[in-house]
N, C-alpha and C positions, 0 to 999 in steps of 0.2 A: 491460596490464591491471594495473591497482593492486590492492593487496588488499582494499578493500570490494568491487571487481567480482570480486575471486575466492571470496570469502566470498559473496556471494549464488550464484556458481553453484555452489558445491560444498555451502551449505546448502539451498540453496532448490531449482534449479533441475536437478542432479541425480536427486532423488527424485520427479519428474517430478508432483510438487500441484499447482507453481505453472508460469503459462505465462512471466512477467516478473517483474521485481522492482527495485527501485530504492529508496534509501536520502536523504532531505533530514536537511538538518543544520538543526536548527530555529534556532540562535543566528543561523547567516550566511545563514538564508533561501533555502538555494539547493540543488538538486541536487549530491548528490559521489560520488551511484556509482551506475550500474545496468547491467542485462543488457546483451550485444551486440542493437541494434536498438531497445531500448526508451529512449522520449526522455521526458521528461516536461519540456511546456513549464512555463516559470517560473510562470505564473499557475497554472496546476495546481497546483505547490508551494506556492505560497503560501496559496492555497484550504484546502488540504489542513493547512496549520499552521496557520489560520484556526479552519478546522471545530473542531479541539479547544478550542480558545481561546474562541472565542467562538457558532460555530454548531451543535452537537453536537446539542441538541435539535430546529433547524433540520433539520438533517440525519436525525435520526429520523422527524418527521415527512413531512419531504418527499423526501427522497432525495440526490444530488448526482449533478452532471456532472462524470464525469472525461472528458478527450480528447475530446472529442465526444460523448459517450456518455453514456445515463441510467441509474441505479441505483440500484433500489429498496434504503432500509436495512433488512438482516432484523432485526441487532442490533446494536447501541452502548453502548458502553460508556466511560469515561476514559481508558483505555488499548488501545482497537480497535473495528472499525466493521467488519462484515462487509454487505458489497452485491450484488444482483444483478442480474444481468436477463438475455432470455433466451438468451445465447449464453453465461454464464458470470458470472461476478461481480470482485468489486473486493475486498481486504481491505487495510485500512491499522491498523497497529500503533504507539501511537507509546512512545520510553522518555524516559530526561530528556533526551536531548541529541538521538537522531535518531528521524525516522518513515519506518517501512519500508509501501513500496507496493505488491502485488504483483495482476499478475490472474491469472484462473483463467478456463477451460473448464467445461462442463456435464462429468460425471464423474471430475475431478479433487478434492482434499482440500486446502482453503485451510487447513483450522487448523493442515496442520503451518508456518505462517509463525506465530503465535503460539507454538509450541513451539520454531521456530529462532530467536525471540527471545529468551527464556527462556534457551536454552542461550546464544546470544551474547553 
């Protein structure tokens, strides 16, 4: 385990908000750390450093597919996107250099991925 995989689970994934989480490096376009089990394919990543760049208002009104999966956006903003649908939601955070992806379950607390970016 490298240490962005151990930073997401001792930020994230401990405090039991978030169900996954994963970290793209927006320079080299690619995945460089996430949970045990969670994969996010490359087009996802790239989607996803898309969305802020150039789709964000797309993505407000219309939602986006992660993994298969549709999610309505509740909110969006420059710097995070919170999504849902009905088994739990998506929140993506981005900072200058990486975007953190994490999902949630229906009774879990996505914002604290917004506060462990903050502190990170």
């Amino acid at each position: 385990m490298n240490q962005l995989q151990a930073l997401l689970n001792d930020s994230l994934i401990r405090t039991k908000h978030v169900e996954n989480a994963a970290i793209i490096d927006i320079k080299e376009r690619k995945l460089c750390a996430s949970t045990f089990g969670f994969n996010v394919p490359p087009e996802n990543a790239l989607n996803l450093i898309d969305t802020f760049y150039k789709n964000l208002l797309q993505v407000r009104r219309g939602g986006l597919h992660f993994k298969e999966k549709y999610y309505k956006c509740v909110r969006a903003d420059e710097h995070s996107i919170y999504l849902q649908n009905p088994d739990g939601g998506l929140i993506v955070v981005k900072t200058k250099t990486f975007i953190l992806v994490a999902t949630y379950r229906v009774g879990m607390y996505p914002s604290v991925c917004v506060e462990a970016v903050e502190k990170l």
